[in-house]
C-alpha positions as CSV (number, residue, x, y, z in Angstrom):
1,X,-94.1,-165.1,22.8
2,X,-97.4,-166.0,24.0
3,X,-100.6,-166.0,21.6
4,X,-103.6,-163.6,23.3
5,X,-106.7,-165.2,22.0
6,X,-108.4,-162.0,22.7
7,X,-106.0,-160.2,20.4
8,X,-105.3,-162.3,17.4
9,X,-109.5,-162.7,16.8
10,X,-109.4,-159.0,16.0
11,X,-106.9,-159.3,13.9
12,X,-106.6,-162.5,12.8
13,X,-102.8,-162.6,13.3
14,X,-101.4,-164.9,16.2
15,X,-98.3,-162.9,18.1
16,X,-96.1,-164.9,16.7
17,X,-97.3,-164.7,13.0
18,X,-96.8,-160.8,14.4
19,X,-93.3,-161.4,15.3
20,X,-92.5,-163.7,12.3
21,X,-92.8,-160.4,10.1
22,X,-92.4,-157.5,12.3
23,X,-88.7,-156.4,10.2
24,X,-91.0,-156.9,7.0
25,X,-93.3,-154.9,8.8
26,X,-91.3,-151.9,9.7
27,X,-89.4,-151.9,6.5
28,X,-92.6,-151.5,4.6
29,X,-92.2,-154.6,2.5
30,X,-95.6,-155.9,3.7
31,X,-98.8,-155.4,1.6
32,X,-101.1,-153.2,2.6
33,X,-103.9,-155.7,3.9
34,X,-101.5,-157.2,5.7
35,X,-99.4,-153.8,7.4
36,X,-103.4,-152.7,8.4
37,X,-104.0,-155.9,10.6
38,X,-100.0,-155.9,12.3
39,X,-101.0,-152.7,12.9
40,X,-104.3,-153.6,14.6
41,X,-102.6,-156.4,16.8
42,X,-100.0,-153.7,17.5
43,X,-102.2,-151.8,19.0
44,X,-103.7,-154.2,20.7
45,X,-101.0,-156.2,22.6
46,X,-99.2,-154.9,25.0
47,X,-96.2,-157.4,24.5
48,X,-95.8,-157.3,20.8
49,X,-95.9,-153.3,21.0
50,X,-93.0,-153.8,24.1
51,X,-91.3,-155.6,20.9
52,X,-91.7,-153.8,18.1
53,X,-90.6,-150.9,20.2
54,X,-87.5,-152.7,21.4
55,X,-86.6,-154.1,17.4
56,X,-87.3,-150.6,16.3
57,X,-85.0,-148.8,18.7
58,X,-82.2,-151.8,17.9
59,X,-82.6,-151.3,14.2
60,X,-82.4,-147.4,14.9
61,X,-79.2,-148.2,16.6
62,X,-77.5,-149.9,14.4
63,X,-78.5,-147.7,11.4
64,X,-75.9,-145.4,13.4
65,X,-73.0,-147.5,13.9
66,X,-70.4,-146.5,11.6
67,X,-69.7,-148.7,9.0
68,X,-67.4,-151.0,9.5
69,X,-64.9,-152.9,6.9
70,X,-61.8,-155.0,7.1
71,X,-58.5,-153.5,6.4
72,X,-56.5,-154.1,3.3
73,X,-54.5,-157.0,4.8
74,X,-57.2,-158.4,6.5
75,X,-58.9,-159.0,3.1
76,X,-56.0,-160.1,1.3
77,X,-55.7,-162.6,4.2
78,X,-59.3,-163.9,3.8
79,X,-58.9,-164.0,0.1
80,X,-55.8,-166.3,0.5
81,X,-58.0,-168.2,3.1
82,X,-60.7,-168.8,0.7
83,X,-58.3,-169.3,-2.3
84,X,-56.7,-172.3,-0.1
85,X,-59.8,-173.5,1.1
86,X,-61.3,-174.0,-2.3
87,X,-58.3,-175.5,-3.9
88,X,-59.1,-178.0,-1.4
């Protein structure tokens, strides 16, 4: 991802520093200073908003993805994996 000169003096974020914590971002686990100025470069860059619109709609995705867990006899076969492994 390229850095936009023109975009990151407005909001003093880089694209990449703008990539670096877009999943931060969009789970809200950003403060408040910082969620206003991704939000500014957001609207500012065409590319990162392609990305953030792209992560979001992945993340959307795979919130609906049934959950998926190993059988009974596939765990106890990891377990005796590990077990064997760590006697090692």
């Amino acid at each position: 991802m390229k850095d936009h000169p023109s975009t990151w003096i407005v909001s003093g974020l880089t694209c990449r520093e703008v990539a670096a914590g877009a999943s931060d971002y969009l789970e809200g686990r950003v403060p408040i200073p910082t969620d206003l100025r991704i939000a500014l470069h957001v609207a500012s860059c065409a590319g990162c908003r392609a990305y953030f619109t792209h992560l979001a709609l992945v993340r959307k995705v795979l919130t609906q993805l049934p959950p998926m867990y190993p059988s009974p006899i596939d765990r106890l076969r990891l377990r005796r994996r590990f077990a064997a492994h760590s006697a090692q």
